[in-house]
C-alpha positions as CSV (number, residue, x, y, z in Angstrom):
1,X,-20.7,-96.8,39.6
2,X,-21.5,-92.7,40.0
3,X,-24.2,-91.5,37.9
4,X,-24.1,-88.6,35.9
5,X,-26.3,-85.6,37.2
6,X,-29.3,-85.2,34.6
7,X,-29.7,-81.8,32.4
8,X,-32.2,-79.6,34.1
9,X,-34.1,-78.0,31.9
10,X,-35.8,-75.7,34.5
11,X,-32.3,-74.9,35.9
12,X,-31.5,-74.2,32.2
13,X,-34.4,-72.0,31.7
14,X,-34.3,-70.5,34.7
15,X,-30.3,-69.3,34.0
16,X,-31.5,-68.0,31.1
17,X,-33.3,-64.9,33.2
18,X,-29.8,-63.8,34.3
19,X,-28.4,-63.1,31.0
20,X,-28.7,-59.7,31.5
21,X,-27.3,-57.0,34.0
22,X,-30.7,-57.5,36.4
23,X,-29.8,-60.7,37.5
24,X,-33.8,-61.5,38.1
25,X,-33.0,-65.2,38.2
26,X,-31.7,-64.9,41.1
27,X,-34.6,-62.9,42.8
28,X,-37.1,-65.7,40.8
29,X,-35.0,-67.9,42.7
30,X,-35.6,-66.2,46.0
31,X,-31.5,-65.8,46.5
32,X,-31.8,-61.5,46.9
33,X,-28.5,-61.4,48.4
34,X,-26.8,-63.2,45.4
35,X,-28.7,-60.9,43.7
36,X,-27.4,-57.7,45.3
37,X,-24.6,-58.9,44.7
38,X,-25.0,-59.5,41.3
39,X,-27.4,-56.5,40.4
40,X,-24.1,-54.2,41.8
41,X,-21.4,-56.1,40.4
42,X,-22.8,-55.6,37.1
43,X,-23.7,-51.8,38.1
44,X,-20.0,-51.5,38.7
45,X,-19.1,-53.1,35.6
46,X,-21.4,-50.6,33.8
47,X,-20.5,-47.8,35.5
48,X,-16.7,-48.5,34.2
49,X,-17.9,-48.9,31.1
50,X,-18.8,-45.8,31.2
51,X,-16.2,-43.8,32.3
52,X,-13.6,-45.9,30.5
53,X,-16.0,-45.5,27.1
54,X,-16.9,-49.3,26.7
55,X,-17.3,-48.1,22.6
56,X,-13.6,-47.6,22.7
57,X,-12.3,-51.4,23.0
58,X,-15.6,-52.7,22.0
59,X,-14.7,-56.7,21.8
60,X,-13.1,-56.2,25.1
61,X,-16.2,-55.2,26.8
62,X,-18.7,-57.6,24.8
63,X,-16.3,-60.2,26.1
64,X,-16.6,-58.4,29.6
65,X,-20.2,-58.6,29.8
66,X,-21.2,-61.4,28.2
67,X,-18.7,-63.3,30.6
68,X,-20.3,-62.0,33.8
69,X,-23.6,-62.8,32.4
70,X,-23.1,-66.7,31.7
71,X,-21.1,-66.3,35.1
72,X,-24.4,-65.7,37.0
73,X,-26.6,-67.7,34.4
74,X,-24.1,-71.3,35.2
75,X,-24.4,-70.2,39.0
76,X,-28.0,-69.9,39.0
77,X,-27.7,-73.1,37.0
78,X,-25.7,-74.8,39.3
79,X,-27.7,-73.6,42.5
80,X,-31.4,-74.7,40.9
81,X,-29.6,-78.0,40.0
82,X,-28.7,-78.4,43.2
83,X,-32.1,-77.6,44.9
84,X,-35.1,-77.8,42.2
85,X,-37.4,-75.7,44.8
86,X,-35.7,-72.7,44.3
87,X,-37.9,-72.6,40.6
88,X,-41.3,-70.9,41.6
89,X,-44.3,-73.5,41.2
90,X,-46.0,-71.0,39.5
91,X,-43.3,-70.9,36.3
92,X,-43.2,-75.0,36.0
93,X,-47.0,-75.7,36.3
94,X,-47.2,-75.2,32.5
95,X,-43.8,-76.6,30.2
96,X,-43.6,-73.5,27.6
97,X,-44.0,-70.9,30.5
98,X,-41.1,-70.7,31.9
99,X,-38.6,-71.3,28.6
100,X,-40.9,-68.3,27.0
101,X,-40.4,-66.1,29.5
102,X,-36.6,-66.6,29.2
103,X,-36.8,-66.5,25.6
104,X,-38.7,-62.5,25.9
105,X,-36.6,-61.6,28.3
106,X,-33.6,-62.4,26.3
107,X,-35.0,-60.7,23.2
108,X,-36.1,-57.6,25.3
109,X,-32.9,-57.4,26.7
110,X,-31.2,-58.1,23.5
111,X,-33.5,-55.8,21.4
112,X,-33.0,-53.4,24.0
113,X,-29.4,-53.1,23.2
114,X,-29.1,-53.3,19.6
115,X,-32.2,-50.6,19.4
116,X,-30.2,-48.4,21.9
117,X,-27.3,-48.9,19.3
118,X,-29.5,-48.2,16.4
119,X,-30.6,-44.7,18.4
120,X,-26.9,-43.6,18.7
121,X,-26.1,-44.3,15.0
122,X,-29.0,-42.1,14.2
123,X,-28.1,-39.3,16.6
124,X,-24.9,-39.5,14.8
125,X,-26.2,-39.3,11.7
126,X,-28.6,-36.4,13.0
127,X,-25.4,-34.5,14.1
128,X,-23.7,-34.8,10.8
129,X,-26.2,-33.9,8.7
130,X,-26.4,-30.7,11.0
131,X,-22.7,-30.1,10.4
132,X,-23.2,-30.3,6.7
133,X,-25.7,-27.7,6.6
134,X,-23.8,-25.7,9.0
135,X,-26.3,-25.9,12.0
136,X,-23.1,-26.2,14.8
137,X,-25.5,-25.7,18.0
138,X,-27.6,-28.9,16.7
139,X,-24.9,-31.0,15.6
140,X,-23.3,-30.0,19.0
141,X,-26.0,-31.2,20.9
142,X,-26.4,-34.1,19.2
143,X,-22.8,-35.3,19.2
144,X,-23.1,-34.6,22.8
145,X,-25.8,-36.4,23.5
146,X,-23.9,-39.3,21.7
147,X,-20.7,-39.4,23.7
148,X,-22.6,-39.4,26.9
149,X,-25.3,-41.5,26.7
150,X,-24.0,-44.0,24.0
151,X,-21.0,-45.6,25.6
152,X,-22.6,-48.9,26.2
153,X,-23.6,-49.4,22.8
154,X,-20.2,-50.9,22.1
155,X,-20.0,-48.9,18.9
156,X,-17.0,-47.8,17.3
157,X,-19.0,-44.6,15.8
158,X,-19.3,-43.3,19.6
159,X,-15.7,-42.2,20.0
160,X,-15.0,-41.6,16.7
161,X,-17.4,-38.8,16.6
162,X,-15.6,-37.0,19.4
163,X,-13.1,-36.1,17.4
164,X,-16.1,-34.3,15.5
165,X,-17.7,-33.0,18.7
166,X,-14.1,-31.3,19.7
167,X,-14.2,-29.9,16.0
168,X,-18.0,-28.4,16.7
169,X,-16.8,-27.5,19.9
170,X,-14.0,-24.9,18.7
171,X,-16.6,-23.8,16.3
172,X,-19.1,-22.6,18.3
173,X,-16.6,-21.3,20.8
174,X,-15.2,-19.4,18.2
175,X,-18.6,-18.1,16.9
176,X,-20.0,-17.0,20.1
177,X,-16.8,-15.3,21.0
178,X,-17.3,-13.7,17.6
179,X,-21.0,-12.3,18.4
180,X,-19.5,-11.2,21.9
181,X,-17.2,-9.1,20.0
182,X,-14.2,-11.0,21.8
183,X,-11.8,-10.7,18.6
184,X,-8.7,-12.1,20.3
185,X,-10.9,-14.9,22.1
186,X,-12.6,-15.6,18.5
187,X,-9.2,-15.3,16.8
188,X,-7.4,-17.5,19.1
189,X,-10.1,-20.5,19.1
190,X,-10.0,-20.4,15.0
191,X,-5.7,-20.7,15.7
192,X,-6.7,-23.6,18.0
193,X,-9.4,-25.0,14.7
194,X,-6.0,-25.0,12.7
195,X,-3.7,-26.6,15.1
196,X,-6.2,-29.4,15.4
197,X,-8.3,-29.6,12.8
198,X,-5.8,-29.1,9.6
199,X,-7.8,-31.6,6.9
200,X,-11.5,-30.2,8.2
201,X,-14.0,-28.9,5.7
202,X,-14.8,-26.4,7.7
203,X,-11.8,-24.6,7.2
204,X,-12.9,-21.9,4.2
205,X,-15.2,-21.7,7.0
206,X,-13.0,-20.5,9.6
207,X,-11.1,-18.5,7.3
208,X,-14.0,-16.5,6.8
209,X,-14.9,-16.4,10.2
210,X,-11.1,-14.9,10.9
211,X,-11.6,-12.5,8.3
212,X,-14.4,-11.2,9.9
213,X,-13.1,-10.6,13.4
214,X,-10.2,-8.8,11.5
215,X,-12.6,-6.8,9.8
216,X,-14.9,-5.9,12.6
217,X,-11.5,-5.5,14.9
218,X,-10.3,-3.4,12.7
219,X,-13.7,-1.1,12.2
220,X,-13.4,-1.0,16.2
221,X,-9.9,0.8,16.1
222,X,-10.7,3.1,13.1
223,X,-13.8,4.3,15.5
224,X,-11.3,4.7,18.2
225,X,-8.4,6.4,15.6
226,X,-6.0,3.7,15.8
227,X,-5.6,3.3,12.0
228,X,-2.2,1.9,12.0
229,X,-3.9,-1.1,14.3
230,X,-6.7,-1.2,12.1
231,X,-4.6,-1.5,9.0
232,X,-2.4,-4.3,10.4
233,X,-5.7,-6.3,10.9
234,X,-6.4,-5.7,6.7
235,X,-2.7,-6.7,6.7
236,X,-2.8,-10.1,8.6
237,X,-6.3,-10.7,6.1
238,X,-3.9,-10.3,3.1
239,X,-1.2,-12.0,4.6
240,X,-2.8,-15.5,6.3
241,X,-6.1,-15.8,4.0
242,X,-5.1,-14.8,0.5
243,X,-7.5,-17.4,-0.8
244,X,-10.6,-15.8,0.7
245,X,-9.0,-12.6,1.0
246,X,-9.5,-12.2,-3.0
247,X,-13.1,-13.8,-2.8
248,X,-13.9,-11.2,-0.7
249,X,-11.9,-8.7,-2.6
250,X,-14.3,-5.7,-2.7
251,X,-15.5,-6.1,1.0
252,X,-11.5,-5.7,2.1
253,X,-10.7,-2.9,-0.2
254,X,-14.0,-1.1,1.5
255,X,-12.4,-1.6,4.6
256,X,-9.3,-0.8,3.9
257,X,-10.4,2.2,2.1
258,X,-12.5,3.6,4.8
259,X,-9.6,3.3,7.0
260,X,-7.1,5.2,5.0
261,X,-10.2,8.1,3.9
262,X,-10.9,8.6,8.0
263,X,-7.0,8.4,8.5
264,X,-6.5,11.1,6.1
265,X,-9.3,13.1,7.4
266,X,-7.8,13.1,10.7
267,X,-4.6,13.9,9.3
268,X,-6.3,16.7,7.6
269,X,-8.0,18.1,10.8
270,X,-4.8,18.2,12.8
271,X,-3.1,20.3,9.9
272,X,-0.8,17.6,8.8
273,X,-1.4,18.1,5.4
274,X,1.6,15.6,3.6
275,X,0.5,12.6,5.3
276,X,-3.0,13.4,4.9
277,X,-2.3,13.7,0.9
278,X,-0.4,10.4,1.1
279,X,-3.1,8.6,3.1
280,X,-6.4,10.1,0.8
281,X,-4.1,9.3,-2.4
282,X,-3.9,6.0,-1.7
283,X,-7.6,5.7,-1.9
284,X,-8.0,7.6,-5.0
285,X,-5.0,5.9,-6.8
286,X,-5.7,2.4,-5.7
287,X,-9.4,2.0,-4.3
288,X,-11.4,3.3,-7.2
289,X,-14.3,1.5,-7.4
290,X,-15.0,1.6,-3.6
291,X,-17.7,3.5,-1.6
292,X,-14.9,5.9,0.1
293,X,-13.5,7.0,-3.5
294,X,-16.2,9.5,-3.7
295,X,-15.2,11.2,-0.5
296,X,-11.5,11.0,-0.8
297,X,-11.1,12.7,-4.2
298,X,-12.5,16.1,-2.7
299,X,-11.0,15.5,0.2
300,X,-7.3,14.9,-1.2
301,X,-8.0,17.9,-3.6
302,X,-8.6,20.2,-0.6
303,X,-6.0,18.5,1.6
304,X,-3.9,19.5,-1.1
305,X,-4.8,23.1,-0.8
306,X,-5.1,23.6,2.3
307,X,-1.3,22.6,2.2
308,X,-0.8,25.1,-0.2
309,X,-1.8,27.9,2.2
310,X,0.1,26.5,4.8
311,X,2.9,26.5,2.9
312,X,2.1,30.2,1.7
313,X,2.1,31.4,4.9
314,X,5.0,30.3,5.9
315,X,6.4,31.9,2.4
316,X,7.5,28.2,1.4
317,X,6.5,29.2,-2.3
318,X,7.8,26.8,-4.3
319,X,6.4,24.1,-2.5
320,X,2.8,25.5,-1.6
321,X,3.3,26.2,-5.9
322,X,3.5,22.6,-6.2
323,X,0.5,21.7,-4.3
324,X,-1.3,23.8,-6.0
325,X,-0.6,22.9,-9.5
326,X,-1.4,19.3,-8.8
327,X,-5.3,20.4,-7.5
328,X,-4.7,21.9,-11.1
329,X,-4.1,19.1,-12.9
330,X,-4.9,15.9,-10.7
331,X,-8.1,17.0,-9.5
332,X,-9.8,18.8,-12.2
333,X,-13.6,17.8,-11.1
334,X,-13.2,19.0,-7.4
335,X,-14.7,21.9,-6.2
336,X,-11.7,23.5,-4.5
337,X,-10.2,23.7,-8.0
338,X,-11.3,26.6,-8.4
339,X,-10.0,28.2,-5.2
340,X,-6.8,26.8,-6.6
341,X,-7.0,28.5,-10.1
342,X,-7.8,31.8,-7.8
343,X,-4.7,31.3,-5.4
344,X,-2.2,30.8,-7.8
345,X,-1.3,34.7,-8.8
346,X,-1.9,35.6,-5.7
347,X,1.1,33.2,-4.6
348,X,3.0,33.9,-7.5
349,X,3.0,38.0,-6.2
350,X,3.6,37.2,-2.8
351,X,6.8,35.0,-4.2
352,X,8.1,37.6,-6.5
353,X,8.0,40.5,-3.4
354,X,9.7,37.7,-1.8
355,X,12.1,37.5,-3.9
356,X,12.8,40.9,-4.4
357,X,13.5,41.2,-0.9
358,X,16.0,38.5,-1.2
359,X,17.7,40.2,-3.8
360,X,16.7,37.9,-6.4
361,X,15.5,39.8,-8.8
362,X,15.0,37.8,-12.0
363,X,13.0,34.7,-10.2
364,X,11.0,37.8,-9.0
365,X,10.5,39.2,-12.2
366,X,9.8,35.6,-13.7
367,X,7.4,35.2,-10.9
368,X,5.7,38.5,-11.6
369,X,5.3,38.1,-15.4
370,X,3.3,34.7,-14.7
371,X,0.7,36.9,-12.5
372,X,-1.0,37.5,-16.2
373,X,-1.1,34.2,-17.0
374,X,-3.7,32.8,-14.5
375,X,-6.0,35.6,-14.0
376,X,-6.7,38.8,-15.8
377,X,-8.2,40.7,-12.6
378,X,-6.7,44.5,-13.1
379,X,-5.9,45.2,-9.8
380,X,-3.8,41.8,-9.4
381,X,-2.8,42.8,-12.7
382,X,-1.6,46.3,-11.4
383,X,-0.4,45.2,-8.2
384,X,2.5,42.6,-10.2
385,X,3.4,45.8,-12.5
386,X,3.7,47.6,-9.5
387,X,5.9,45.4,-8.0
388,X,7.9,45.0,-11.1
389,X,8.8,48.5,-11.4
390,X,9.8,48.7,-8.7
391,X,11.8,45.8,-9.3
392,X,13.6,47.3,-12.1
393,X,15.7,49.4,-10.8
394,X,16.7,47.5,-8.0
395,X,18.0,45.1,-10.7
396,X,19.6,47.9,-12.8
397,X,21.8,48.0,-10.1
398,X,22.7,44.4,-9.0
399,X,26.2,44.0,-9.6
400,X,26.0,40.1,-8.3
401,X,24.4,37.1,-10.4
402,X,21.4,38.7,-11.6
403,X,23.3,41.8,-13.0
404,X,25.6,39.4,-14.8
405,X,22.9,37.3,-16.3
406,X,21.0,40.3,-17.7
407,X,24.0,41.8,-19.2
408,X,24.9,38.6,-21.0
409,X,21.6,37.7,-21.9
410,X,21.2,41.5,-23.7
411,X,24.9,41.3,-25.4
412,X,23.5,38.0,-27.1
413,X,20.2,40.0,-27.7
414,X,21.8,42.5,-29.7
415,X,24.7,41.1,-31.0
416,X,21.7,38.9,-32.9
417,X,20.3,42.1,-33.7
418,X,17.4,41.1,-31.8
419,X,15.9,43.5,-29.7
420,X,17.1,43.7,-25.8
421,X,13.5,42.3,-23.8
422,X,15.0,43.1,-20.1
423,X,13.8,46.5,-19.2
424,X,16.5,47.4,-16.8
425,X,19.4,47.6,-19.3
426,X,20.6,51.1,-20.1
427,X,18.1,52.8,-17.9
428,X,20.6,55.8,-16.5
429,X,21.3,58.2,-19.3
430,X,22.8,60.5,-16.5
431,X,25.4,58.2,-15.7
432,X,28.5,57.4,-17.9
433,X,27.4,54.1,-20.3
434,X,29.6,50.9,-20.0
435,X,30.0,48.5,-22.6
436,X,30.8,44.9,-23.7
437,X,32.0,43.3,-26.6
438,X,30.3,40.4,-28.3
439,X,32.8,38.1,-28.9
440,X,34.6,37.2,-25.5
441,X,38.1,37.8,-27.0
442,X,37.4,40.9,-28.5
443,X,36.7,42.6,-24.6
444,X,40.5,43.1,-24.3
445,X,39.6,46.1,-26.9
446,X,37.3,48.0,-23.9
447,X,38.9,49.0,-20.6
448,X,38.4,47.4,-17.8
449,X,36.8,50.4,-16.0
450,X,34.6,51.0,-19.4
451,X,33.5,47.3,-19.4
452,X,29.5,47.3,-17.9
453,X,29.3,45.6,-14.7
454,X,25.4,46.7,-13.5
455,X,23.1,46.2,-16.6
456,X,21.4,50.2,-15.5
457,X,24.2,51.7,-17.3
458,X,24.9,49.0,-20.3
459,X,25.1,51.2,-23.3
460,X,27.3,50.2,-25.8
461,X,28.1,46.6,-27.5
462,X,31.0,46.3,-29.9
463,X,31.4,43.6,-32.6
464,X,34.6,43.6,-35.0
465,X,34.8,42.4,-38.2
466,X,38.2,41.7,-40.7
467,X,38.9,44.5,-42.8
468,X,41.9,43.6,-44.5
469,X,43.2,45.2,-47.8
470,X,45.4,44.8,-50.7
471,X,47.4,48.2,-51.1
472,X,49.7,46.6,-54.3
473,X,49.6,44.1,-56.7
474,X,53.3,43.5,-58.6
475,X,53.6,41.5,-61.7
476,X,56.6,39.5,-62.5
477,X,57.7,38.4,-65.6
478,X,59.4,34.6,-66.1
479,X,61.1,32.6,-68.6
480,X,57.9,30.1,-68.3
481,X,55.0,32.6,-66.7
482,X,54.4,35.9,-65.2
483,X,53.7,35.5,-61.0
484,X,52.2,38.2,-58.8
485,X,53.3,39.4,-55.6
486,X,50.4,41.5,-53.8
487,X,51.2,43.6,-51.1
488,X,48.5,43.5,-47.9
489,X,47.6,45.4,-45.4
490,X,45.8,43.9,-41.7
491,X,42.5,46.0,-40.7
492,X,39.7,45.9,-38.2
493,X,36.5,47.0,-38.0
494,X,35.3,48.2,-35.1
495,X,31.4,49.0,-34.7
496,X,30.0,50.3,-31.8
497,X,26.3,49.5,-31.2
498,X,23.6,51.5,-29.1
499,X,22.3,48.5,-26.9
500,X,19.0,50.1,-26.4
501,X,17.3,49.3,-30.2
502,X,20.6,47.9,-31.9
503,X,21.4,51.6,-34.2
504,X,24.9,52.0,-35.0
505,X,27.0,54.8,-32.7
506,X,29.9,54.5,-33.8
507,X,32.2,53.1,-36.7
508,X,36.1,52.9,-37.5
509,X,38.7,50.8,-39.2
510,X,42.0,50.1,-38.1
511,X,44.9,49.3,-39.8
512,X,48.1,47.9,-39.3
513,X,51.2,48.9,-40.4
514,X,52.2,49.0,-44.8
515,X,54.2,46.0,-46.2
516,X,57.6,46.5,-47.5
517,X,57.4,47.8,-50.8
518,X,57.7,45.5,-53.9
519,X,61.6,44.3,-54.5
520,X,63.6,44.3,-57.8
521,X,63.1,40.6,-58.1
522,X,61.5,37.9,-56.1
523,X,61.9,34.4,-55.5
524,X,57.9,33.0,-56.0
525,X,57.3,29.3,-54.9
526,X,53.7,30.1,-55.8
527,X,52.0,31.5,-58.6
528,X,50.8,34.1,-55.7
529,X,52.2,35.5,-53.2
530,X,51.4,37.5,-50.6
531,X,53.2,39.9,-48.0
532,X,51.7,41.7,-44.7
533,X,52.5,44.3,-43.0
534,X,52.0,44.7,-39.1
535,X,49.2,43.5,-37.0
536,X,46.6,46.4,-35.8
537,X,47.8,48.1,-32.9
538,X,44.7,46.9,-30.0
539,X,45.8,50.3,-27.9
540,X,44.8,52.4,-30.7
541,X,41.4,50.6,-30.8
542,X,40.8,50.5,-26.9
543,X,41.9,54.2,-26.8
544,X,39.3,54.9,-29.4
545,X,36.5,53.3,-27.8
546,X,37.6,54.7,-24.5
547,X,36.8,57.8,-25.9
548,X,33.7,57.6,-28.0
549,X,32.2,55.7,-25.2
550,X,29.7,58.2,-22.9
């Protein structure tokens, strides 16, 4: 009958010294080429381990090693079974040695590990603690340290904090591109933080990281004049990081409100006054309480006019007149207003020349008048009178618009009995005087040749009035009442009026032809009657006035 082999509890103890990736069982043993062999199969199965991240499928590598380990431990078994020499003397000559060297070995080797574990949750811990606080270049390191150096710990913490290095990573890339001043570098790793990295915490983070490259971007252009670049960096602020866009509200509009000022300035020194204006308004309407608001008030007010001037010069009145009325009223604590309050009669002379020039005489004279009413310097003063009476004769003449307008305007005067205000009516006693009725109708009474058609020589205004009169009154006598029958002449008065001051020149009525005379009897259908004779003859009247007229 075969006998079963007996346990060998040196073999066993022995075994127990290759539970580890050493393998010094075998070398106790004296078998070194088993041992090489060992030793660098176990290398090999660390080494891919490594490289393959062991932490990742941690079960599946515990089962890895722990297999090759009781693979060599059951060989050694086997071998010292087999040949009880191989066990040094020295380990058997006392019973606990060997089994306690085993047993430390085993704890060393298994304290080892789980202390090496321990150091990698700690590191990780280290490294997040440095996230939290914002310290990137530690918590970098640290997670670094951790995905290289703790693979073999068979912990699942190892390669879930590469997805935290990566984050850290993109970080610090994007802040040290930052402090390089590589904006589009900076800007393009914080585009990369958002692709990957949607749910961080880190993300008000990067927004304000963004906002500063934007910022500092955009202060690069301004100093190189590119304010339309600059301002769509303030733009793409507003437009992708309206959270933290209005938390940092006051440092934007700073920004931005340095941009438009220096824009404006620019503007300014290149003579292009209107978008100069727009670009300094824009601070002073909508960036108030910024540090630039001081500086672009005066600098609108003068942009303003300095636009003026231009516009002067280039005898655009009306609009330089513009400019400089909204110094007036806009800017009413800038220095230049002043200048402004100074400028304005002498634009308002140069205009009215100009307009007398253009043969438009009444702007001109409108123009003129205003001189007095923004300075009272006497030789400004003089030169507008000057240029006014110079003006009037030039208008007693105009037979266009301006002539028309004057005449009308002094027929209403005195037709009112107001006086006439427009010095250049009736200013030619030499020449014959024209005249115009007030009522429109009532013209058909003044020859066409006598009606005025320059204001110089409008003398005369007519106004007619009824004069109708009764020349009979017949009673009649009824069986039931007594009716009347009056008899009634048509009549007109015609008055003809010095246009000068309003004093009467000349006065006549006209009548019409006498009714029939009263009949014998007369068939009433009212209790009174009346009869006319003919209607005023309008050639008698014209003829009169033709003649009276001088």
């Amino acid at each position: 009958m075969e006998q079963r082999p007996k346990f060998n509890l040196h073999a066993f103890y022995l075994s127990i010294f290759n539970l580890n990736f050493l393998g010094i069982g075998y070398l106790l043993a004296g078998k070194k080429k088993r041992w090489l062999i060992a030793l660098g199969a176990n290398l090999a199965l660390l080494a891919a381990g490594y490289f393959l991240n062991a932490s990742r499928q941690p079960g599946l590598w515990a089962s890895m090693y722990i297999a090759a380990y009781l693979a060599a431990a059951v060989d050694l078994y086997l071998l010292v079974a087999k040949d009880p020499t191989l066990v040094p003397e020295k380990l058997t000559q006392k019973a606990f040695l060997l089994p306690l060297i085993g047993a430390l070995l085993l704890v060393v080797f298994l304290g080892g590990f789980f202390a090496y574990r321990s150091a990698g949750n700690a590191l990780i811990d280290k490294a997040m603690a440095a996230y939290l606080i914002d310290d990137y270049p530690l918590a970098f390191k640290d997670l670094y340290s951790v995905n290289q150096l703790y693979r073999w710990s068979l912990n699942p913490a190892v390669p879930a904090s590469e997805s935290k290095l990566q984050e850290v990573s993109v970080i610090l890339t994007a802040q040290n591109q930052a402090n390089q001043k590589e904006y589009e570098a900076a800007l393009d790793a914080v585009a990369k933080f958002y692709e990957f990295f949607p749910s961080s915490d880190k993300t008000d983070l990067m927004d304000n990281l963004a906002i500063d490259q934007n910022l500092a971007w955009a202060q690069d252009l301004m100093a190189d004049a590119n304010y339309q670049g600059c301002l769509n960096h303030f733009q793409t602020i507003l437009n992708d990081y309206p959270s933290q866009a209005a938390e940092r509200k006051i440092d934007i509009d700073n920004a931005m409100a340095q941009n438009y000022l220096e824009w404006g300035k620019s503007l300014s020194a290149k003579q292009s006054y209107n978008g100069a204006i727009e670009k300094l308004e824009i601070v002073v309407n909508n960036y108030v309480n910024t540090t630039s608001y001081a500086e672009a008030y005066p600098a609108a007010a003068e942009a303003h006019y300095a636009y003026a001037l231009s516009l002067e010069e280039n005898n655009n009145f009306s609009a330089a007149e513009t400019q400089l009325m909204l110094v007036q009223t806009d800017y009413i604590n800038a220095k230049v207003l002043e200048d402004a309050v100074k400028e304005m009669p002498k634009l308002l002379l140069a205009w009215g020349i100009d307009l007398r020039e253009d043969d438009s005489y009444l702007e001109a004279m409108q123009k003129l008048n205003q001189v007095a009413e923004y300075t009272s310097d006497s030789t400004m003063l003089a030169k507008a009178e000057d240029q006014k009476t110079e003006i009037i004769p030039l208008l007693a003449r105009d037979d266009g618009e301006d002539g028309a307008e004057v005449i009308q305007g002094a027929l209403l005067q005195v037709c009112n009995g107001e006086e006439v205000s427009n010095p250049s009516v009736d200013i030619f006693p030499d020449e014959p005087g024209k005249a115009m009725a007030c009522l429109g109708y009532t013209n058909s009474y003044v020859a066409e040749e006598a009606q005025a058609d320059i204001p110089g020589t409008f003398r005369y205004a007519i106004t007619t009035e009824d004069a109708d009169r009764r020349v009979q009154s017949c009673d009649y006598l009824t069986s039931m009442d007594s009716r009347t029958l009056e008899r009634w002449q048509s009549g007109t008065k015609v008055t003809i009026l010095n246009v000068k001051d309003g004093s009467k020149y000349k006065e006549k009525v006209f009548y019409g032809s006498s009714p029939d005379s009263c009949p014998a009897s007369y068939w009433f259908s009212m209790k009174v009657e009346l009869t006319w004779g003919g209607d005023v003859d309008e050639e008698k009247i014209k003829e009169w006035v033709s003649t009276v007229i001088k």
